[in-house]
C-alpha positions in Angstrom: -12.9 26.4 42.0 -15.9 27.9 40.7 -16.0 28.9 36.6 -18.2 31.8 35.4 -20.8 30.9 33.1 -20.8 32.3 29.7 -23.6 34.4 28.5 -26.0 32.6 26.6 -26.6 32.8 23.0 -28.9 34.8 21.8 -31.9 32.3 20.8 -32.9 34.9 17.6 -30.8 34.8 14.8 -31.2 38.5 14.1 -30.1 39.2 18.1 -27.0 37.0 16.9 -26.1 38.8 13.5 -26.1 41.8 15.3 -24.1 40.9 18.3 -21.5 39.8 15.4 -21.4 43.1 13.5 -21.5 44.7 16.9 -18.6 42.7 18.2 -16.3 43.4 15.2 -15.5 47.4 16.5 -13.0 46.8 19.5 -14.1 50.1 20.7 -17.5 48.1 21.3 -15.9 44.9 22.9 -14.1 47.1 25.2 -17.2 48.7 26.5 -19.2 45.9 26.7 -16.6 44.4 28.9 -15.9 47.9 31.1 -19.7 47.8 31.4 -20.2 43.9 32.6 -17.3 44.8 34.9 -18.6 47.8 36.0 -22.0 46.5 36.9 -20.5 43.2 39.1 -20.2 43.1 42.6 -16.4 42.4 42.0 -16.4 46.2 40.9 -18.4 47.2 44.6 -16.0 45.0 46.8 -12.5 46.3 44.6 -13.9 50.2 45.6 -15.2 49.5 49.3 -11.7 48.0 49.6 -9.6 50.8 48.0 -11.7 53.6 50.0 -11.2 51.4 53.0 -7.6 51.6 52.7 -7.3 55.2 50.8 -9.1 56.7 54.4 -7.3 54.1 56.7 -3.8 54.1 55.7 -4.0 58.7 55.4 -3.2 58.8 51.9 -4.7 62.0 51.6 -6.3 64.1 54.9 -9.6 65.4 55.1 -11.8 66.5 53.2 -9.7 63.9 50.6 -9.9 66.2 47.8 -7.8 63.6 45.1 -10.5 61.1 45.9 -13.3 62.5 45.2 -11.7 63.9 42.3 -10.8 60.5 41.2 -14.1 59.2 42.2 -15.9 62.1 40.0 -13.6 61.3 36.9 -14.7 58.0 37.5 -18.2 58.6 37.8 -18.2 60.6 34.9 -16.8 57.7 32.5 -19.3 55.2 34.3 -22.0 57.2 33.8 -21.0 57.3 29.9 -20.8 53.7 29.9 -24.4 53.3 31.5 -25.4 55.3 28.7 -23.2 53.3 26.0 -24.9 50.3 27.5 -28.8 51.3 27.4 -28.3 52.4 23.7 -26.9 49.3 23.3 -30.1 47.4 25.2 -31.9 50.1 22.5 -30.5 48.8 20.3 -31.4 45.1 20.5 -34.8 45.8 20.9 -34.9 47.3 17.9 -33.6 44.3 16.4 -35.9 42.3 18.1 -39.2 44.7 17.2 -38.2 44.6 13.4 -37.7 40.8 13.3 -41.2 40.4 15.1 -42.4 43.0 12.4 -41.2 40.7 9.7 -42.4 37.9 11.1 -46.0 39.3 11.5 -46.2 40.4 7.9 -44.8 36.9 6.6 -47.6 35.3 8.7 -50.0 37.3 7.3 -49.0 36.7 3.8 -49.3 32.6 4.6 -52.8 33.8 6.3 -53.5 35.3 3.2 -53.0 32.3 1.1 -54.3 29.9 3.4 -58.0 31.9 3.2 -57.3 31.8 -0.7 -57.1 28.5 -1.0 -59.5 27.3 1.8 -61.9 29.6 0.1 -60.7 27.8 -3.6 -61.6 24.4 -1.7 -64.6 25.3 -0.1 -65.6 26.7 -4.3 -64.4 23.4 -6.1 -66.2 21.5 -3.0 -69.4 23.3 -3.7 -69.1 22.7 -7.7 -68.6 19.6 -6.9 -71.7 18.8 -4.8 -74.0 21.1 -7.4 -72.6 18.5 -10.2 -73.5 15.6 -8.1 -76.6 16.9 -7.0 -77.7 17.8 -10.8 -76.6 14.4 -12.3 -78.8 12.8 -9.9 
């Protein structure tokens, strides 16, 4: 018996807080899971099986007018999920640009301050050498 893996963690811990305050809306948790569903090949093989059987056992004659009614409805929902899904991936990226914003402006505050002080050094140093060279 095989066991799923779990999705990893997200490595940032901005990704993480907002996977938290994203997962706290069921309405959200139910259409990440229709969407991770949806997008499995579990999903393909559960339809090529039910039109497999819909067409072979005559459920409904030619041209099967309440399947591609269902399939439309279907489609329609899907298609509203895809969408639910990329603004999600939207989303994250945002999350991720802003955190790498923030993390470029703190480093160039520590840049900043290193060039301050390396400059302060390199000043003391050259007092210092002038005060040597002087008492000499």
């Amino acid at each position: 018996m095989t066991t799923r893996p779990k999705p990893a963690e997200p490595a940032s811990p901005a990704l993480l807080r907002h996977l938290r305050e994203r997962s706290r809306r069921r309405e959200n948790r139910a259409a990440d899971q229709i969407t991770r569903f949806a997008g499995s090949m579990k999903f393909v093989y559960i339809h090529v099986i039910w039109f497999t059987l819909w067409i072979g056992l005559g459920v409904e004659d030619y041209p099967f007018g309440l399947l591609t009614m269902i399939v439309s409805l279907e489609a329609i929902f899907l298609s509203t999920f895809v969408m639910i899904s990329q603004n999600r991936a939207d989303e994250k990226r945002h999350v991720i640009a802003d955190e790498a914003w923030r993390t470029v402006q703190e480093e160039e505050r520590q840049n900043e301050k290193l060039l301050r002080l390396s400059s302060e050094i390199l000043d003391l140093t050259k007092k210092l050498h002038a005060g040597r060279s002087s008492g000499t």
